[in-house]
C-alpha positions in Angstrom: 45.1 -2.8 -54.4 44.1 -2.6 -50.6 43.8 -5.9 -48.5 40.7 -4.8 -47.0 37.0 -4.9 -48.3 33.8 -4.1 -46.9 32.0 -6.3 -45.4 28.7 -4.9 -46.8 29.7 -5.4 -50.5 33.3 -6.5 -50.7 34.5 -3.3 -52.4 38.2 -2.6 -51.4 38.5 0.0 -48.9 40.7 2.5 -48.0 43.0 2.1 -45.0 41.4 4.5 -42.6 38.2 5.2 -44.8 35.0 6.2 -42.1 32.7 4.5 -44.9 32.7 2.3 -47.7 32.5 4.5 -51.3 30.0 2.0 -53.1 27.3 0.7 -50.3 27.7 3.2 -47.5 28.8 0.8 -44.8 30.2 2.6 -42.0 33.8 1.2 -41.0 34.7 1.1 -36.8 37.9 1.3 -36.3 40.2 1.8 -33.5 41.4 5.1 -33.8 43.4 4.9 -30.8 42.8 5.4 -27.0 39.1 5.5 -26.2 37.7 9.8 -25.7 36.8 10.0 -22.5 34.0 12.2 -21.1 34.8 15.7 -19.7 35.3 15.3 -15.9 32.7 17.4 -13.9 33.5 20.3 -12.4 33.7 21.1 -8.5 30.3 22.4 -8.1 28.0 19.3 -9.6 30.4 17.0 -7.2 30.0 19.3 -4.1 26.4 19.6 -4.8 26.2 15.6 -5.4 28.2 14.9 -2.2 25.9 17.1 -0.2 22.6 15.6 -1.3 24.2 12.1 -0.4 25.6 12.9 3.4 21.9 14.6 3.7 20.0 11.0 3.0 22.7 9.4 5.2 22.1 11.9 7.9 18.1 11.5 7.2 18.1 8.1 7.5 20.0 8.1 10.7 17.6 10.4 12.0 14.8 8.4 10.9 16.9 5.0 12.8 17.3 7.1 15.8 13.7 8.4 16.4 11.6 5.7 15.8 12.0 3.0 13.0 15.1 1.0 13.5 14.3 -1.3 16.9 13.2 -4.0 15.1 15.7 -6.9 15.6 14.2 -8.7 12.7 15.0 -5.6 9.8 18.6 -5.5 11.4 18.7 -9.2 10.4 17.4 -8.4 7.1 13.9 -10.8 7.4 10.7 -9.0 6.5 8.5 -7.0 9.1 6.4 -9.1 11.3 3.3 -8.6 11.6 1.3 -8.4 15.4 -2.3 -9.2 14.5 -4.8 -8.8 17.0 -6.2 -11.7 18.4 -10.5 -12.0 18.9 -10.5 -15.5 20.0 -7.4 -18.3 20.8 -10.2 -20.7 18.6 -12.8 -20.0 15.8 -16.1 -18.3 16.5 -19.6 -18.8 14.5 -21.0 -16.1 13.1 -22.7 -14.6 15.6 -20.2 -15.0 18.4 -17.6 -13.3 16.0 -20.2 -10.1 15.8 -21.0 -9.8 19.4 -17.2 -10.2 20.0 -16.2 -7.5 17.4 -19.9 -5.4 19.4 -18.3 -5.8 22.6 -14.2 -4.9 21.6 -15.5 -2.1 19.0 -18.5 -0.4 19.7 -18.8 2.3 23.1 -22.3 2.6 23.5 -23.6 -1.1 24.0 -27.2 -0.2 24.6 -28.1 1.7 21.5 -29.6 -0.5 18.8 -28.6 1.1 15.8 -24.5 0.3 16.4 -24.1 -3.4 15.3 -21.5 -5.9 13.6 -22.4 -8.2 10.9 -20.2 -10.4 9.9 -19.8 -12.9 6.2 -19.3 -16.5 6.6 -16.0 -17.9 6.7 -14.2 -17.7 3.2 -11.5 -20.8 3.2 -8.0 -20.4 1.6 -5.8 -22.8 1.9 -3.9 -22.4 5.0 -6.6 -20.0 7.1 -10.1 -19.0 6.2 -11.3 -15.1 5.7 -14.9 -13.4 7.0 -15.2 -10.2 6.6 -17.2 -7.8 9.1 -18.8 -4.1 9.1 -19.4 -1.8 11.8 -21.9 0.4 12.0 -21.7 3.1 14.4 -24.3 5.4 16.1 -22.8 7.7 14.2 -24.1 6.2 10.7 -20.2 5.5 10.0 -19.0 2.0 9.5 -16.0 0.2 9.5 -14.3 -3.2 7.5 -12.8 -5.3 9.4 -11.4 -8.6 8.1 -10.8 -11.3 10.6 -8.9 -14.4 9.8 -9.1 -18.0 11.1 -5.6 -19.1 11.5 -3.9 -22.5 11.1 -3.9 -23.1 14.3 -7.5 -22.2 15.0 -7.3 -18.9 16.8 -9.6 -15.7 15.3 -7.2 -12.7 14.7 -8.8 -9.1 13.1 -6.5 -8.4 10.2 -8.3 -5.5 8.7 -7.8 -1.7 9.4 
């Protein structure tokens, strides 16, 4: 008689036995060193090498031409953010639209180009109004301006 059993049914098993005869329980057992997968060949490594000094080298370009100034993405912090500011301190309604008339729109005598702007949204640590222009043209534009903490009116919006 064998000393082991199968942990599915206690039946003895076999030493070396893949399965157990009565309940089908497959046995793992170390069969020595682990099989190791087939080493590549030179051509998928050459070809993986390539690809990787070609990132490198299109990331450097990409540093070197025009993204990587930024003091604050060497440092690792987020992207800041330069809004645009309308006004160092909030604006009514209508100030806001002839401010937006007057940065925005070219032709300031022709009636049919105008701002209109929502009343202020509050969040709490700004508040939101969002404006459309309406050009000669017949195109408008969304423009989002936001009242900051500190009371100054910046244009957030495309």
């Amino acid at each position: 008689m064998t000393d082991t059993t199968c942990p599915g049914c206690d039946a003895p098993a076999p030493a070396g036995a893949r399965g157990c005869m009565r309940c089908g329980y497959r046995f793992v057992e170390d069969g020595g060193p682990a099989r190791r997968p087939a080493r590549p060949g030179r051509g998928p490594v050459a070809i993986g090498i390539a690809a990787a000094l070609t990132a490198a080298a299109a990331a450097i370009a990409v540093v070197a031409i025009g993204g990587g100034g930024n003091e604050d993405m060497a440092r690792g912090a987020a992207p800041v953010a330069h809004l645009e500011v309308l006004s160092k301190h909030p604006l009514g309604t209508r100030a806001a639209e002839r401010a937006l008339e007057d940065r925005f729109i070219t032709l300031r005598d022709d009636d049919s180009a105008a701002a209109r702007c929502s009343g202020r949204i509050p969040k709490p640590a700004h508040s939101v109004r969002r404006c459309i222009l309406r050009y000669p043209s017949g195109n408008q534009r969304v423009i989002v301006l936001l009242t900051t903490a500190n009371g100054a009116e910046v244009i957030s919006g495309p």
